[in-house]
C-alpha positions in Angstrom: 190.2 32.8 183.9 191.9 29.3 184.7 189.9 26.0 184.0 190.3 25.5 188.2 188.5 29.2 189.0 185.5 28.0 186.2 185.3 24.9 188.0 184.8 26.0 191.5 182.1 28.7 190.1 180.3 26.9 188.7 180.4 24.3 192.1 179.2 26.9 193.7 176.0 27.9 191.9 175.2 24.3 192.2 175.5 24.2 195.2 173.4 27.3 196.2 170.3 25.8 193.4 170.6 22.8 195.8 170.2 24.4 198.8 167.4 26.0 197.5 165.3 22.4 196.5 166.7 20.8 200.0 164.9 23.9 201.9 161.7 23.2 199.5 161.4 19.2 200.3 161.8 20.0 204.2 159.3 22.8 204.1 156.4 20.3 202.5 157.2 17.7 205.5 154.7 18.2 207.5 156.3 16.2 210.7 159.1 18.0 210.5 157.4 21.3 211.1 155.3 19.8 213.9 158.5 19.2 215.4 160.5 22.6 215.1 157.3 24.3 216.4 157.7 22.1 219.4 161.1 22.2 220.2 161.1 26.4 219.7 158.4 26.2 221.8 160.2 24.2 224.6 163.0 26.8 223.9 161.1 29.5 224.3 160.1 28.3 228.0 163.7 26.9 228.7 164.7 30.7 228.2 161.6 32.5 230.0 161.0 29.9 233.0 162.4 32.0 235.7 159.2 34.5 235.3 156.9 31.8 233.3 156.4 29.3 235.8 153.8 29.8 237.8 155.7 28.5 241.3 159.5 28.1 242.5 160.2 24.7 241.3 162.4 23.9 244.5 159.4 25.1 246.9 157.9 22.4 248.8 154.5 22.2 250.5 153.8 19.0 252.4 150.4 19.9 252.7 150.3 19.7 248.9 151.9 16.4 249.2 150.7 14.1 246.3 148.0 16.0 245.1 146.9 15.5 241.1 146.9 17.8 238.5 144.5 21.1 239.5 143.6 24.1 238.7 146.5 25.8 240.6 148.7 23.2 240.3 148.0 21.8 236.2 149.8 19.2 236.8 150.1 18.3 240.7 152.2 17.9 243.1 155.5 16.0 243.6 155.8 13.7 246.9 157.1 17.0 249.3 154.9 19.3 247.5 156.9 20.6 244.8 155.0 21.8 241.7 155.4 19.9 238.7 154.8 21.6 235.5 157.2 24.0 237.6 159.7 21.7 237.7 159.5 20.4 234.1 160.2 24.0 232.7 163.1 24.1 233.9 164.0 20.4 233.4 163.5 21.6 229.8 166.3 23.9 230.3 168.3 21.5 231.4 167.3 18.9 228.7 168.1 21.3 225.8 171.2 22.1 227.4 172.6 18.6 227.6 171.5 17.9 224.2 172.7 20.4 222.1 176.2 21.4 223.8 176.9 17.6 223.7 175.4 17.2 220.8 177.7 20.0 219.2 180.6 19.0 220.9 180.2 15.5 219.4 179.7 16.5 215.9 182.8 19.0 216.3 185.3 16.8 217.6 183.9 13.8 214.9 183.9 16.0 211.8 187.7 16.7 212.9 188.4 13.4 213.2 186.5 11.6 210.9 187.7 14.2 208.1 191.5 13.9 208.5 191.8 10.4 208.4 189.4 10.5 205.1 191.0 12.9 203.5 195.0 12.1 204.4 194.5 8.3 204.5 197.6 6.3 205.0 199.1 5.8 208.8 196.4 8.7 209.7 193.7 7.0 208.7 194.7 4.0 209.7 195.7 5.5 213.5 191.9 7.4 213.5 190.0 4.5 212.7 191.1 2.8 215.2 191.1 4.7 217.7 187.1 5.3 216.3 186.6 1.6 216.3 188.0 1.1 220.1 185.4 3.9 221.5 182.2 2.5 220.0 183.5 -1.1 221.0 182.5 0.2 224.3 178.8 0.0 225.5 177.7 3.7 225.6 176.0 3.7 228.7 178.3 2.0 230.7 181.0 4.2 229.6 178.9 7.5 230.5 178.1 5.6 234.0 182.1 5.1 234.4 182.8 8.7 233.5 180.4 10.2 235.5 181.1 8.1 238.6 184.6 10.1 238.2 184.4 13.3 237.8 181.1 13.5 239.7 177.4 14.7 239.2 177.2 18.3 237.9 175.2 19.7 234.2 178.7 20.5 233.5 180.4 17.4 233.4 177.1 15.6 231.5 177.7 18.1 228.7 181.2 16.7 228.4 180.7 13.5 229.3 178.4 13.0 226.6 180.2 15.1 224.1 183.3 13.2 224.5 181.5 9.8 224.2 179.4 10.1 221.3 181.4 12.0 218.4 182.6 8.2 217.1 179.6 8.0 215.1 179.9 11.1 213.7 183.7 10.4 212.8 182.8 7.2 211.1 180.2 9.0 209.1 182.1 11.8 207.8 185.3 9.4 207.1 182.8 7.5 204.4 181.7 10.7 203.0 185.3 12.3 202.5 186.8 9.1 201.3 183.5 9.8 198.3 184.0 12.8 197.9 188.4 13.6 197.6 188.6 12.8 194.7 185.9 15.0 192.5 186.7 17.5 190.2 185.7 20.5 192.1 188.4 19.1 195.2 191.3 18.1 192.3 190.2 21.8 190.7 191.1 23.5 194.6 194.5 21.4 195.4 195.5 22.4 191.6 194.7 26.4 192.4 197.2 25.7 195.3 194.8 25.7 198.2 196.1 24.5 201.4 194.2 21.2 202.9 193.0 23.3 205.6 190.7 25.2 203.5 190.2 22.3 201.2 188.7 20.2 203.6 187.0 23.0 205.1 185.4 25.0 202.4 185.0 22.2 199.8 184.7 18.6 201.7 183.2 19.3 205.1 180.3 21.8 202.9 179.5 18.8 200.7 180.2 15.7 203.0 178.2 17.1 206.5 174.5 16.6 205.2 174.4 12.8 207.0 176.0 14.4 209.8 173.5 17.2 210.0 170.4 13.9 210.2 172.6 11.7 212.6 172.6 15.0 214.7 169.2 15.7 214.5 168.3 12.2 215.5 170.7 11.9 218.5 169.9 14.9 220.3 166.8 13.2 221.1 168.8 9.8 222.1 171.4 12.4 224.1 168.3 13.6 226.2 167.5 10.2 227.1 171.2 9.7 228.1 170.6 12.7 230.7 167.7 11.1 231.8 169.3 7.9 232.2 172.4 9.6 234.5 170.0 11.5 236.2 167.5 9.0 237.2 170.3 6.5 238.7 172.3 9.9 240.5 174.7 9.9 238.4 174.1 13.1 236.5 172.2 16.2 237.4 172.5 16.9 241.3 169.7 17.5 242.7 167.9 20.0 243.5 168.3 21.1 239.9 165.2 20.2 238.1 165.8 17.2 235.6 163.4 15.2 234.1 165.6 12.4 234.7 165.1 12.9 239.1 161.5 13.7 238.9 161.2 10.4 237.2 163.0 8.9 239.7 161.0 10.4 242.3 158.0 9.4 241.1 160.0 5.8 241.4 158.6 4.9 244.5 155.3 6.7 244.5 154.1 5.5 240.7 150.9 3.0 242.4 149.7 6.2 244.7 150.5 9.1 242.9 151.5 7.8 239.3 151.1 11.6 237.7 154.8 12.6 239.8 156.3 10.1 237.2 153.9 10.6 234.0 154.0 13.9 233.6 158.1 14.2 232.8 157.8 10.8 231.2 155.6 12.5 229.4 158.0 15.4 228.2 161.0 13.4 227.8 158.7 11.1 225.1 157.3 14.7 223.1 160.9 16.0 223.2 162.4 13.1 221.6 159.6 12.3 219.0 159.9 16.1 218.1 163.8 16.2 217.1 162.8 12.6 215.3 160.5 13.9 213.7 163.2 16.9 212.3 165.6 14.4 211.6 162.9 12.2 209.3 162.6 15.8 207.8 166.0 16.4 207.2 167.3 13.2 205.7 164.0 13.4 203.2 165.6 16.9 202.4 169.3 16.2 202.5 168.9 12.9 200.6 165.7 12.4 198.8 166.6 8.8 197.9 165.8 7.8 201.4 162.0 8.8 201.1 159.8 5.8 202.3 
């Protein structure tokens, strides 16, 4: 058996004793768990609102017109009668939509990026990174405004949109780690068993190198949802009359001193969303990188 072969087997029972204590530290964080139970929770009702919620969320009732939260309606009434808690089931769908295709589209196309130019360097490095530091020179939101304003208000083009804006970060990221890590023995063992770089960068780099990519995610999913919101609310995202938290909130604009529960109530959601994938990504980087404990 060649020194390389010892070297990579013995990477790899590291690596699984590792993944062992990371699953340990997250399990004892408390937060963290409050957090996944939420946000399966919200999945779980995402996936099951069509027979779940108790009214059609697009049905309107102007009798019911402003009403506050009751027991047929928990949480009231929108201004043309439209049920609320209705209405934010199926914004949830929507939210988790947005921000996890986006939020997986980002991290793929920055890991792609992000680990070529660490791990080539040279003219490909140099070409990547700047091409990294052009897009975040740009303010986020007025580059998702711009975007959207041109190819239009649809969930569709918000999952791109989004996904195509925000995988800079997660370019940057994984360039540090890569430029750390492509030179260790366990990467010098691979290139000298004649490994291509495909599956070098692959199955030895991207493995060991994607832990801060995996907490940035888990952090921006949250700050992705408020993105949606942010589109939606100005008209700019989901068309109505497709339930978003973003347009209730915007509907409740205009009515917040009358009937202030039409604009609490997804306010309300959006806030307990994004504390809850916070709360996973405090979780994770405790677990991923223990050195970061408060």
């Amino acid at each position: 058996m060649s020194s390389a072969t010892t070297t990579l087997e013995s990477r790899g029972k590291v690596q699984l004793s590792q993944r062992r204590r990371t699953w340990r530290r997250f399990a004892r964080h408390k937060g963290a768990l409050i957090g996944i139970g939420f946000i399966i929770l919200l999945i779980v009702v995402a996936l099951t609102c069509q027979w779940i919620a108790p009214y059609d969320p697009n049905k309107t009732n102007l009798k019911l017109r402003g009403h506050g939260p009751s027991w047929e309606h928990w949480f009231g009434n929108d201004d043309i009668g439209r049920d609320i808690l209705s209405r934010i089931m199926y914004g949830a769908r929507v939210a988790l939509l947005v921000g996890i295709c986006s939020t997986t589209i980002a991290v793929s196309i920055g890991v792609l990026v992000g680990s070529m130019a660490g791990y080539f360097g040279g003219w490909v490095d140099f070409t990547l990174s700047r091409l990294i530091d052009t897009l975040m020179a740009f303010p986020i939101l007025a580059l998702l405004l711009t975007l959207s304003a041109v190819l239009g208000p649809s969930l569709r083009n918000v999952i791109i949109i989004v996904g195509v804006t925000f995988w800079a970060s997660y370019a940057r990221v994984i360039r540090a780690e890569v430029l750390s890590l492509r030179e260790r023995d366990y990467v010098l063992a691979a290139q000298a068993s004649g490994a291509s770089d495909r599956r070098i960068i692959l199955q030895h780099i991207v493995p060991n190198a994607i832990g801060p990519v995996i907490i940035l995610a888990s952090l921006a999913v949250g700050g992705v949802i408020i993105f949606e919101s942010a589109l939606s609310f100005l008209g700019m995202g989901i068309s109505r009359p497709t339930p978003s938290w973003g347009t209730m909130l915007s509907d409740g604009r205009d009515h917040i001193r009358n009937y202030p529960h039409i604009a609490i109530f997804p306010g309300l959601a959006i806030a307990f969303t994004v504390l809850a994938f916070n709360l996973i990504g405090d979780g994770l980087r405790d677990a991923l990188d223990p050195r970061e404990r408060s």
